[in-house]
C-alpha distance (Angstrom), angle and dihedral (degrees) to the residues before:
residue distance angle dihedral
X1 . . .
X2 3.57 . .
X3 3.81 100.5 .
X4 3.92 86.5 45.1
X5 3.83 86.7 58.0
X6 3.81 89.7 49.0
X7 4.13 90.3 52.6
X8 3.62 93.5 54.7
X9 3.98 95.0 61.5
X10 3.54 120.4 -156.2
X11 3.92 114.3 -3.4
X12 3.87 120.4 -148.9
X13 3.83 115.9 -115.4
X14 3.67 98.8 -121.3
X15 3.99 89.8 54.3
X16 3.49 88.3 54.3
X17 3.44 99.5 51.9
X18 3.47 94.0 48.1
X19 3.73 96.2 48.3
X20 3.63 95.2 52.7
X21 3.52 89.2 45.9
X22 3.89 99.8 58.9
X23 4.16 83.2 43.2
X24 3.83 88.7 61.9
X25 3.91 89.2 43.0
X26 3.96 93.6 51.2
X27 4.45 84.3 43.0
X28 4.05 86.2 50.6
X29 3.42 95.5 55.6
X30 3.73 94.8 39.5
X31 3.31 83.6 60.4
X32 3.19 109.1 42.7
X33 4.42 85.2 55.2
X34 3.54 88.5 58.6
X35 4.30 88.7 -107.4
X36 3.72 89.3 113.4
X37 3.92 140.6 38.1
X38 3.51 111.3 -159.2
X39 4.11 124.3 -161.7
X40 3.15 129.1 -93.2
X41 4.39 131.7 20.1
X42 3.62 91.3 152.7
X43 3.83 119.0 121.5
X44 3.50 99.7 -112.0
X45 4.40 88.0 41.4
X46 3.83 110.0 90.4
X47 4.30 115.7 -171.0
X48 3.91 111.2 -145.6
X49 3.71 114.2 -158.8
C-alpha cells in the first residue's frame, strides 16, 4: 500500500477527505452487518468518522 501511496504523488486535500470518508462509511456498515468489529465501545474509547 505504501509504495502505491508513493506513485500517486501529492494528493489534494479534498480527495482525501472524501476518500477516507466513504472508507469509514463502507467500515460502518460492515459493522453494523456483523462483517466487521471495529475498536473501541468502551467509555473512555471515542470513534471519529
Amino acid at each position: 500500500m505504501e509504495k502505491d501511496v508513493g506513485a500517486h504523488g501529492s494528493v489534494p486535500k479534498r480527495a482525501v477527505d472524501d476518500n477516507r470518508s466513504s472508507v469509514m462509511d463502507i467500515a460502518k456498515s460492515l459493522s453494523t452487518s456483523g462483517e466487521l468489529v471495529l475498536p473501541g465501545g468502551g467509555e473512555e474509547d471515542e470513534l471519529m468518522y
